[in-house]
PATI-753471 format. One record per residue (C-alpha): x, y, z. Coordinates in steps of 0.001 Angstrom, whole numbers, plus 500000, padded with zeros to 6 digits. Each point is the difference from the previous one (the first is absolute). Layout:
N
BALO       px       py       pz
BALO        X        Y        Z
...
! end
This chain:
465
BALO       px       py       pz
BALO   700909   165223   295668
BALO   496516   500882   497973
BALO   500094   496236   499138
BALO   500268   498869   503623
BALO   497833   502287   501331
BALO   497219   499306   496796
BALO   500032   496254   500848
BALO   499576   500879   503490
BALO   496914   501903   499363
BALO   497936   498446   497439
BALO   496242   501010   499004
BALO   497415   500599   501385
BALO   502551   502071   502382
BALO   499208   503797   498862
BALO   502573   502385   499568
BALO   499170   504161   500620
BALO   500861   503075   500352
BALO   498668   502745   502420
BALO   499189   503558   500562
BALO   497795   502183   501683
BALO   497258   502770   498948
BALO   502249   502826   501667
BALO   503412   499164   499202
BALO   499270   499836   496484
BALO   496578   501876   498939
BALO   500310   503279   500261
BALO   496961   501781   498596
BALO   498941   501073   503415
BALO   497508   502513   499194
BALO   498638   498792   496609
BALO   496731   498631   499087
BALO   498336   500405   503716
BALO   502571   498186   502145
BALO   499925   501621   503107
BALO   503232   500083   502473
BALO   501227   497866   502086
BALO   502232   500040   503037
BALO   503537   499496   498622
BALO   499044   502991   497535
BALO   499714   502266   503088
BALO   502994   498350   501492
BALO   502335   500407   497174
BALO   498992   503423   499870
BALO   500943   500845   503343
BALO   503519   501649   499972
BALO   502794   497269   501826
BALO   497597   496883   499355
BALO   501983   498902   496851
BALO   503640   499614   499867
BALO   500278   501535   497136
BALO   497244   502615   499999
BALO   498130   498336   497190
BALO   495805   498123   499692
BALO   498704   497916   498211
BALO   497721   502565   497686
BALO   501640   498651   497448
BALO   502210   496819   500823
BALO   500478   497894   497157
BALO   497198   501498   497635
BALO   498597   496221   499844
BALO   496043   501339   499861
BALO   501056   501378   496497
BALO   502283   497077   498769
BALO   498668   497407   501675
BALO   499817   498171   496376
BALO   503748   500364   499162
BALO   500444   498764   503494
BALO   497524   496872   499460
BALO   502208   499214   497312
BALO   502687   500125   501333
BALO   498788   496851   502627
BALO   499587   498443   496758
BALO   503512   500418   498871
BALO   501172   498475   503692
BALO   497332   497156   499012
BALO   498802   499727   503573
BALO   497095   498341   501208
BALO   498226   503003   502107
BALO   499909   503083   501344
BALO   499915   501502   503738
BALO   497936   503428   499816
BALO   497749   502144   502395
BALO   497436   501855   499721
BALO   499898   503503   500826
BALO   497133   500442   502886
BALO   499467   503516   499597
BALO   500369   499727   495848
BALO   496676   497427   500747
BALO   497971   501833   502508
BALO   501529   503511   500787
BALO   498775   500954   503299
BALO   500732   496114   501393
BALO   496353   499652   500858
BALO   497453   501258   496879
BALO   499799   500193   496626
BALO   501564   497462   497727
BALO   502081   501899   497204
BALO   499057   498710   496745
BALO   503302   501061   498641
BALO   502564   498682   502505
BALO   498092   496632   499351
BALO   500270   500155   496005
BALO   503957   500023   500485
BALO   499974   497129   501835
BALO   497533   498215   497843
BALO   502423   500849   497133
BALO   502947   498673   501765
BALO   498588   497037   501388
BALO   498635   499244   495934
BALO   503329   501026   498609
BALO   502271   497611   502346
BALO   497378   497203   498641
BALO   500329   500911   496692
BALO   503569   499230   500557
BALO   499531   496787   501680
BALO   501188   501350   502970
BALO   498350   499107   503454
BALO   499067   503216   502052
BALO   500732   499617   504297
BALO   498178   503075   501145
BALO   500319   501660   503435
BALO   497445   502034   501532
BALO   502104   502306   502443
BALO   503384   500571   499470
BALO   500182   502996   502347
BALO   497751   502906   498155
BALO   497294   500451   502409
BALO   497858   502878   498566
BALO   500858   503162   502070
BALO   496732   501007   500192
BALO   499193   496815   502309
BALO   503729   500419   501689
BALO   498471   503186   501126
BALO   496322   498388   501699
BALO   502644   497815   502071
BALO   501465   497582   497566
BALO   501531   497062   500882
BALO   499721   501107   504155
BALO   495772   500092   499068
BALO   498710   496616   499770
BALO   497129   500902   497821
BALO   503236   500261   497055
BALO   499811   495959   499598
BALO   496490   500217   499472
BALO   500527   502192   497292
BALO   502718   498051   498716
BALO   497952   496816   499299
BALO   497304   502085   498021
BALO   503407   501022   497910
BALO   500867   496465   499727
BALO   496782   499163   498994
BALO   499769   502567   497132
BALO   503375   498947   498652
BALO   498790   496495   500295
BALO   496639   500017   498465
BALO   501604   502759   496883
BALO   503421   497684   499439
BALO   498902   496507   501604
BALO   498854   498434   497009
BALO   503846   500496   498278
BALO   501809   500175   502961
BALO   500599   496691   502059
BALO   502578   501306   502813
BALO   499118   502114   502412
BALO   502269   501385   502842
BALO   498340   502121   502266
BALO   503235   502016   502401
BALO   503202   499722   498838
BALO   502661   500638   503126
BALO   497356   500986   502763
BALO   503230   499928   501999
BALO   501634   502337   498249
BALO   497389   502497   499371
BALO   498885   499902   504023
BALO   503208   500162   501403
BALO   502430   502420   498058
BALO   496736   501645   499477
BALO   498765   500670   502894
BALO   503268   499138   502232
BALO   502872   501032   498359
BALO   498494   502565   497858
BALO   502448   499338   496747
BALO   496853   498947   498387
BALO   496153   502043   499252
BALO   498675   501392   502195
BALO   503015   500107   502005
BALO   499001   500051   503624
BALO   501733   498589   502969
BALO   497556   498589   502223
BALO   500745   496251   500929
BALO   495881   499819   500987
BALO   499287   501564   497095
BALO   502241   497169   497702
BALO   498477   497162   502414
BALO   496410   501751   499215
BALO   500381   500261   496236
BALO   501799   496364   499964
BALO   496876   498174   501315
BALO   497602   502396   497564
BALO   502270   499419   496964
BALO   499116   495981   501204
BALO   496507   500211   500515
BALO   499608   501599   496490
BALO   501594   496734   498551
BALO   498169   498274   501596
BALO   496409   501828   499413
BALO   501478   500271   496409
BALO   500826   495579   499320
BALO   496272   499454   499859
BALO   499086   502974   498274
BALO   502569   499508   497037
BALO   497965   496219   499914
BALO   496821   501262   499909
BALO   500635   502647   497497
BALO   502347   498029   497412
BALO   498503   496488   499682
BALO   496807   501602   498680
BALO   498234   499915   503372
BALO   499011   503626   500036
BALO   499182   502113   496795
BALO   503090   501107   497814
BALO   500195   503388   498511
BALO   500870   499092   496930
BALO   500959   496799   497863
BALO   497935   497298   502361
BALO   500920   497420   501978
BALO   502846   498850   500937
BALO   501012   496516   498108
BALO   503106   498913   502707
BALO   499898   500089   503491
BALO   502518   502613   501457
BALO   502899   499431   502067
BALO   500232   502396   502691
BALO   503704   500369   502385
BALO   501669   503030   501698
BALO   503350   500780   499893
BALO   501694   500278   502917
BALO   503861   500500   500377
BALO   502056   497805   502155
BALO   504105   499369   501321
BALO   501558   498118   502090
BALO   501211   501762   502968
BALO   503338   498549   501238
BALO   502110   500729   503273
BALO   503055   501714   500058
BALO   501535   497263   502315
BALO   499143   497049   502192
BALO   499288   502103   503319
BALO   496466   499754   501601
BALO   499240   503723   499520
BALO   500628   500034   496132
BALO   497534   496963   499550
BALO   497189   501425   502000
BALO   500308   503149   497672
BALO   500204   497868   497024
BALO   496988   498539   500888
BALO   498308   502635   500693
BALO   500602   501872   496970
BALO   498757   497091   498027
BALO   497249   500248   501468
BALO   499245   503816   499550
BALO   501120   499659   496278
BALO   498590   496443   498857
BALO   497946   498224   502670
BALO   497415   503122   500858
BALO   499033   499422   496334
BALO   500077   496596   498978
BALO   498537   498689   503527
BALO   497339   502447   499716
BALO   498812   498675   496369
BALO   501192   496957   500023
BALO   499074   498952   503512
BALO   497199   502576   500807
BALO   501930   500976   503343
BALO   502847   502637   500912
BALO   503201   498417   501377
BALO   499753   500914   503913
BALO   503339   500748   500708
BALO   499641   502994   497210
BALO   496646   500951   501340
BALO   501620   499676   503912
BALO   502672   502307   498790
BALO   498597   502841   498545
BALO   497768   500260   502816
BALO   497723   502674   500592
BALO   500765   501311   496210
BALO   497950   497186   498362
BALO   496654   501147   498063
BALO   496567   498481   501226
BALO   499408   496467   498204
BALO   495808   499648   499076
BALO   498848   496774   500742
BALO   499994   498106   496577
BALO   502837   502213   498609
BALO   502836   497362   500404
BALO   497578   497300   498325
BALO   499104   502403   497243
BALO   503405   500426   499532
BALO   501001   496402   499611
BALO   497615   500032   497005
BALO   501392   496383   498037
BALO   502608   501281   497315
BALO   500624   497809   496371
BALO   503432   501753   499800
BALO   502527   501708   502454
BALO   502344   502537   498335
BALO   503536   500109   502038
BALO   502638   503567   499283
BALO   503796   499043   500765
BALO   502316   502234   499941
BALO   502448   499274   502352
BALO   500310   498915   503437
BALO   500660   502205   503821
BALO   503331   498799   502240
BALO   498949   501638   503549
BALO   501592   500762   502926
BALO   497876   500840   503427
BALO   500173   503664   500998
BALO   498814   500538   503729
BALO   499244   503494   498729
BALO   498187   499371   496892
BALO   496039   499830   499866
BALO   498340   496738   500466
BALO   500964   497840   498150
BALO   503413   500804   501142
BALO   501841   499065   496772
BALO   502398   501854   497981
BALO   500892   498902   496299
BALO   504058   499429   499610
BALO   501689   499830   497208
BALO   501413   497019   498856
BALO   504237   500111   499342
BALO   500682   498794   496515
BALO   496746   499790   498991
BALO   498870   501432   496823
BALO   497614   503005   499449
BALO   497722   501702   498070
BALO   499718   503768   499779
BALO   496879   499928   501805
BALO   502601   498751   503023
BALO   498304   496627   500200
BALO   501837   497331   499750
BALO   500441   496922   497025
BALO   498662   496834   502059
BALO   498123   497546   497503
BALO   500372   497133   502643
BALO   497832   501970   501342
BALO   497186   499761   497588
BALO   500266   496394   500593
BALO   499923   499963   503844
BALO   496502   502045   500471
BALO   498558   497817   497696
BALO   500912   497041   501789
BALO   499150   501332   503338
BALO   496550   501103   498944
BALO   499626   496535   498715
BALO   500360   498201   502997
BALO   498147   502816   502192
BALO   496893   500762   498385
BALO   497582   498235   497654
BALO   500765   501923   496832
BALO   497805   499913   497124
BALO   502109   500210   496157
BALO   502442   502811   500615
BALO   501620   502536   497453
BALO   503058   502237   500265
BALO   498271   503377   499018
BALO   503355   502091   499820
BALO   503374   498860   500435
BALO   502817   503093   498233
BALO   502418   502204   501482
BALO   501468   503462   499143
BALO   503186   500360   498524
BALO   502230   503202   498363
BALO   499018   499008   496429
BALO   502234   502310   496997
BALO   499065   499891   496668
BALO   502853   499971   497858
BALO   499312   499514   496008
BALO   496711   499352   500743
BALO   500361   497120   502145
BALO   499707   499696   503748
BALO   502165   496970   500906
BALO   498522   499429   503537
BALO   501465   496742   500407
BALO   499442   500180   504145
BALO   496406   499951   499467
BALO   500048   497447   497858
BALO   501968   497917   502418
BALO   497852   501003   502558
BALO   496779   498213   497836
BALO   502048   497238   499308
BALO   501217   499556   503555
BALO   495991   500038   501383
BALO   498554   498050   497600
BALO   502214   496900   500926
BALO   499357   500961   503689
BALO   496195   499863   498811
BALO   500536   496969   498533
BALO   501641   498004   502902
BALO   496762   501268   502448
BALO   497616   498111   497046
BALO   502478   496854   500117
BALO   499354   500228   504002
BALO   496091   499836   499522
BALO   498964   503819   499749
BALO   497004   500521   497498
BALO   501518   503581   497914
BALO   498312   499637   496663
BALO   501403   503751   499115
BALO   503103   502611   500001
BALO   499537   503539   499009
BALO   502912   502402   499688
BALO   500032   503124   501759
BALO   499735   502145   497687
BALO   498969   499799   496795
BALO   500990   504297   499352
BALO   502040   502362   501655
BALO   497720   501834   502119
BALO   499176   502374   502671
BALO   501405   498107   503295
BALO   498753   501649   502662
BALO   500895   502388   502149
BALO   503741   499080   498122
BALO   498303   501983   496738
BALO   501879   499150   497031
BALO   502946   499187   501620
BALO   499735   496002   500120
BALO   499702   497867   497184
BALO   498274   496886   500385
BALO   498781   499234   496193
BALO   501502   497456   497382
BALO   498716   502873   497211
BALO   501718   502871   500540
BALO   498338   503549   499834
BALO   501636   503204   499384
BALO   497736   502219   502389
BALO   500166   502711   497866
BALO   499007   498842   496408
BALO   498208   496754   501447
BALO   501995   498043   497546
BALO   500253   496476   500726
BALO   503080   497685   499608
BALO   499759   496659   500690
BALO   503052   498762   502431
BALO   502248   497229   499804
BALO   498091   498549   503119
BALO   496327   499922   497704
BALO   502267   498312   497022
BALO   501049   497169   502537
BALO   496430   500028   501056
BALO   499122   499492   496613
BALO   502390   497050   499318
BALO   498747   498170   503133
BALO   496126   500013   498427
BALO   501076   499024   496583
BALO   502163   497501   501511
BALO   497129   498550   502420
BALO   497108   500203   497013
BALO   502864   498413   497463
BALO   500343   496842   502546
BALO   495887   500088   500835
BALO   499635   499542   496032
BALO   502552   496736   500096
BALO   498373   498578   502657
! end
C-alpha cells in the first residue's frame, strides 16, 4: 500500500503533521504568557471529562527539540502548529511579550534547520481571557485586535514563515462554544454562537490583508528584515457531508439544512462574500447585526483553503429538535472510533468533490485528517493497526477527489502527539507518537512507522524519476 499510495502522491505534494499551542504546550504561566479561555475552562470543575487542563499537556514548550526531531525521523515535509495568542500578547489587546515571541522564533528556526516547512495558525481556540472578559468573541472590537496580533506574528515570523492560516475551525469554536457549551467558554446562547461566528469571520478577514502587509516586507519587521517570499495565507475550516437517514421529504430538508449550518454558513460567507439565506431565514431573529462591508471584508481572496475531515453526519428530521431539525443516527455496521464518530473515508472524497463543483476554490489542503483509537503499549510497541488503516483508507479517498479535478496539494495527520483533547482530557488519543502523560515519554507507534515507510517510499521513487 505505501507504494500505491507514494506513486499516487508525488512531489511537490507536502506531507504534515499537526498540533495545536494548547493541546500540546503546556507552560501556561511561564515567561509572561498570560491565560487564556480554555485555561479557565479546564479549571472549572465538570468542564473536562476527566477533571484534568492543559497546564501541563504534553510538556512540548520544554522539548520542543526532541519533538522537532522526531518530524525528522517521520521525514515529513511540514509541520501544522499555532501560536499561542495570549503567550504573544497577554491581555489580547497590548503589549507584545518579547518572550512568548522568542519561542516561536526558535521553533520556527529549528523546523528550518531541519528542512522542515512550518504551516502556522494564528487561533486555534486560546483567546486571551483577559479580552474574553471585555466581551470576546460577542464584542466586535475582538477582530480588530486580532489583526494587530496577526500582524505582529507576521511582521516577527514572516520573513521564515511562508503559510499562514489565520482561524482554524471557526465552526467549531462558535458553536460548541458558545452553543453547546462542551467547548471554552462554555455558554449556551444560540445568538451568542451566531454573534461570535460572524466576529471569529470578520477577524479573518481584517486579518488576510494584514498578514500581507506585514510578511512580504510591506510594513517594518521587528527583527531579521524583510520578508524574501510572498506568504500564503488560508483558514481552516472543517467540513462533512451531511447525509439523510432515508429517502422521505422531511429527512432531506434536514439534511440540507444542517449542511448548511455546519459547511455552507462558512464557506459561502468567505468564499462567496454572502450568507446562505435559507440559514440566515432560519435562525431568524437570533442572527447578529451584519456592518455594511463585513461580508466583503470577509471574502478577503485566499492562496490556500485548509479543509478538517473527520467523518461525516447521517440525520434524521426531529419535529422537536431546534432548527435545523436534524438529529445525527448512527449508522448499523458501520465502524467507529472511540470518539463515537464514525470510519467513512468515502467521505473525504465526496466533500471534496462537492466543494469542487460548488465554489471557486483556490489550492486546497487537508489540515487534519486522524481519529482516536484505544492504543496499548505492549513491549514497547503500540500496534494501532486501525489507525493506520484509517490513513491508508483516506489517502486513496484523497487521491480519487485529485484524479476528479480537485486542487489538494497537502495532507496533515491529526495528530502529530498525544495531547490534551478537549473537554475529553486525556482520555482520547489521536497521535501517531505516543505519550505516557505522566513521564512525557514518547513512543513512536506503529501508525508513525507506516507513515514513515510511505515518505521514504515516495522520496525513493521522486529520486528515480
Amino acid at each position: 500500500m505505501s507504494e500505491v499510495l507514494a506513486v499516487a502522491f508525488p512531489p511537490p505534494f507536502t506531507f504534515g503533521v499537526s498540533t495545536s499551542a494548547y493541546q500540546i504546550e503546556g507552560a501556561v504561566d511561564r515567561d509572561g504568557r498570560g491565560p487564556s479561555i480554555w485555561d479557565r475552562f479546564s479549571h472549572t470543575p465538570g468542564k473536562v471529562r476527566d477533571g484534568s487542563n492543559g497546564d501541563v499537556a504534553v510538556g512540548h514548550y520544554d522539548r520542543w527539540q526532541q519533538d522537532l526531531d522526531l518530524l525528522v525521523q517521520l521525514g515529513v515535509d511540514a509541520y501544522r502548529f499555532s501560536i499561542a495568542w495570549p503567550r504573544v500578547v497577554p491581555d489580547g489587546a497590548g503589549a507584545v511579550n518579547r518572550a512568548g515571541l522568542d519561542f516561536y522564533e526558535r521553533l520556527v528556526d529549528g523546523l528550518l534547520a531541519r528542512g522542515i516547512e512550518p504551516y502556522l495558525t494564528l487561533y486555534h481556540w486560546d483567546l486571551p481571557l483577559a479580552l474574553h472578559d471585555k466581551g470576546g468573541w460577542l464584542a466586535r472590537d475582538t477582530a480588530h485586535h486580532f489583526a494587530r496580533y496577526a500582524e505582529i506574528v507576521a511582521r516577527a515570523l514572516g520573513d521564515r514563515v511562508r503559510h499562514f492560516a489565520t482561524l482554524n475551525e471557526p465552526r467549531c469554536a462558535a458553536m460548541v462554544g458558545f452553543l453547546e457549551g462542551r467547548h471554552a467558554p462554555g455558554e449556551r446562547s444560540l445568538p451568542h454562537a451566531l454573534t461570535a461566528a460572524h466576529h471569529m469571520l470578520l477577524a479573518h478577514g481584517l486579518a488576510v490583508p494584514a498578514i500581507r502587509a506585514s510578511a512580504n516586507g510591506t510594513a517594518p519587521a521587528l527583527r531579521g528584515g524583510a520578508s524574501t517570499r510572498e506568504p500564503t495565507v488560508s483558514v481552516v475550516l472543517d467540513v462533512k457531508p451531511i447525509v439523510p437517514a432515508s429517502d422521505g421529504e422531511s429527512d432531506r430538508r434536514a439534511a440540507h439544512a444542517l449542511d448548511g449550518v455546519f459547511n455552507r454558513l462558512y464557506l459561502d460567507a468567505i468564499l462567496c462574500g454572502a450568507y446562505p439565506e435559507d440559514v440566515w431565514e432560519g435562525f431568524g431573529s437570533a442572527v447578529p447585526a451584519v456592518a455594511a462591508g463585513d461580508l466583503a471584508t470577509i471574502a478577503a481572496p485566499l492562496d490556500a483553503l485548509g479543509l478538517n475531515y473527520y467523518t461525516r453526519a447521517v440525520v434524521r428530521h426531529e419535529p422537536a429538535a431546534p432548527y435545523p431539525g436534524a438529529v445525527e443516527v448512527a449508522v448499523p455496521g458501520a465502524t467507529y472510533t472511540t470518539m463515537n464518530t464514525e470510519v467513512f473515508p468515502e467521505g473525504l472524497r465526496d466533500i471534496l468533490v462537492r466543494l469542487h463543483a460548488d465554489y471557486v476554490l483556490p489550492p486546497v489542503y487537508v489540515a487534519e485528517n486522524g481519529a482516536a483509537f484505544a492504543d496499548t503499549v505492549a513491549g514497547g510497541r503500540i500496534a494501532d493497526s486501525a489507525r493506520q488503516a484509517y490513513f491508508e483508507r483516506h489517502l486513496a479517498a484523497l487521491s480519487e477527489a485529485r484524479s476528479l479535478g480537485v486542487a489538494v496539494n497537502g495532507y496533515f495527520v491529526w495528530s502529530f502527539l498525544d495531547n490534551f483533547e478537549w473537554g475529553h482530557g486525556y482520555l482520547q488519543r489521536f497521535g501517531i507518537v505516543h505519550v505516557d502523560f505522566q513521564t512525557l515519554e514518547r513512543t513512536l507507534k506503529d501508525s508513525a512507522h507506516w507513515l514513515r515507510a510511505l515518505l521514504r517510499a515516495r522520496r525513493g521513487l521522486a529520486g528515480r524519476s
